[in-house]
C-alpha positions in Angstrom: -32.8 -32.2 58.8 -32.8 -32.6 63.1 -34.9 -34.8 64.1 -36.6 -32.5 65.7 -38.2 -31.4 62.9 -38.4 -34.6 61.0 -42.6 -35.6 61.8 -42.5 -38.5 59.0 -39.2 -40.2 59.6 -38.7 -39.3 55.9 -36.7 -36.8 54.7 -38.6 -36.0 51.5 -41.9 -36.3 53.0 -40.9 -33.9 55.4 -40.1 -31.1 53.0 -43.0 -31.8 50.9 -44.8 -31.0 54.4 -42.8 -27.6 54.9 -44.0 -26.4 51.0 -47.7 -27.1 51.9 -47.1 -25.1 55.3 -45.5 -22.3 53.0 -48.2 -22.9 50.7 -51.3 -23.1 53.3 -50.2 -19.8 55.1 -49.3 -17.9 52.2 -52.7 -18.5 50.8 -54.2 -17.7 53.8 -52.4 -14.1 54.4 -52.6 -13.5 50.7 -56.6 -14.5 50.2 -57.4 -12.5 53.4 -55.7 -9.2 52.5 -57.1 -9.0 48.9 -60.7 -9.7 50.4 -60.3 -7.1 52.6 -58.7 -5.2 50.2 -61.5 -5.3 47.7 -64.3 -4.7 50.1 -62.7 -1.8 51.8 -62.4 -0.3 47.5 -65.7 -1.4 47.3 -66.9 0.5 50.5 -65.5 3.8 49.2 -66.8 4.0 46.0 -63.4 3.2 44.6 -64.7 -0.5 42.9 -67.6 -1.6 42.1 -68.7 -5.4 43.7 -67.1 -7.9 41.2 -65.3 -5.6 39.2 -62.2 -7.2 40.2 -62.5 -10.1 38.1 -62.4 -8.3 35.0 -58.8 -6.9 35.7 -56.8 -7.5 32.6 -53.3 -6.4 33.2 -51.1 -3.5 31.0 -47.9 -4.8 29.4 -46.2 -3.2 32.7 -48.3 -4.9 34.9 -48.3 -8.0 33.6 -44.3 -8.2 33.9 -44.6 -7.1 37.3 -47.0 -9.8 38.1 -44.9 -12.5 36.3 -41.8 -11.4 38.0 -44.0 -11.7 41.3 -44.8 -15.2 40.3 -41.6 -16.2 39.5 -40.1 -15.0 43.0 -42.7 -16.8 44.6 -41.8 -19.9 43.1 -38.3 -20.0 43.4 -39.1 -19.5 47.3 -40.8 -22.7 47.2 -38.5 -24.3 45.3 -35.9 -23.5 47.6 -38.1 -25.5 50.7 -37.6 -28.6 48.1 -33.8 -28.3 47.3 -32.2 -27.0 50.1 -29.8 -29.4 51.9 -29.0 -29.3 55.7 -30.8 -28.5 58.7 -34.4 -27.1 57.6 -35.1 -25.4 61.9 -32.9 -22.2 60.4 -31.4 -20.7 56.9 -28.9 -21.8 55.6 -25.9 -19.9 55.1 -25.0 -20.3 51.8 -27.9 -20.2 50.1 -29.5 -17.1 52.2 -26.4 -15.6 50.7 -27.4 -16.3 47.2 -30.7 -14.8 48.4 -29.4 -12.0 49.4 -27.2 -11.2 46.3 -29.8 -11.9 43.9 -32.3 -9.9 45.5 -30.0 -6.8 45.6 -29.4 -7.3 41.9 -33.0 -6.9 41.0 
C-alpha cells in the first residue's frame, strides 16, 4: 500500500477502512435503487405498499440470489486479501477475476 493511501499508518486498518467504504456505498446505491424501485411498482399498480416483504423466493430464484451473495462477498474478501498497492488492480488477481467470471 502507497502511502498515499495509507490514512492510519497501519496496513490492516487501512483495508478494513477500504471494505467499509465498499460496504457504505454499496449499501447506499443498492438501498436507494430498490426504494425507488418499489415505489415506482407501487405507483403503477404493479405492487401493492409492503408487499415486498412477503417475497419468498422459487428454487430458481433463490440460487440466483445466493450466487449473487456469494459474488458479492468474494468482492469484499478480495479488499482484505489482496497484496500490493491498493490506488489500482492488481494484475494478477484482476486476471483471476476475469477468468472466473467468464466461466460462470
Amino acid at each position: 500500500m502507497s502511502k498515499e493511501f495509507d490514512f492510519f499508518g497501519n496496513e490492516q486498518i487501512s483495508k478494513l477502512f477500504d471494505l467499509v467504504l465498499e460496504l457504505g456505498m454499496d449499501l447506499h446505491v443498492a438501498s436507494t435503487r430498490i426504494r425507488a424501485l418499489e415505489m415506482m411498482l407501487v405507483r403503477s399498480g404493479k405492487l401493492n405498499n409492503g408487499e415486498l416483504d412477503g417475497f419468498i423466493p422459487t428454487a430458481d430464484e433463490k440460487q440466483v440470489l445466493d450466487k449473487n451473495r456469494d459474488e458479492f462477498m468474494a468482492r469484499l474478501m478480495r479488499i482484505i486479501t489482496e497484496v500490493g498497492p491498493a490506488e489500482h488492480p492488481l494484475r494478477e488477481q484482476w486476471d483471476q477475476a476475469l477468468v472466473k467470471r467468464s466461466r460462470s
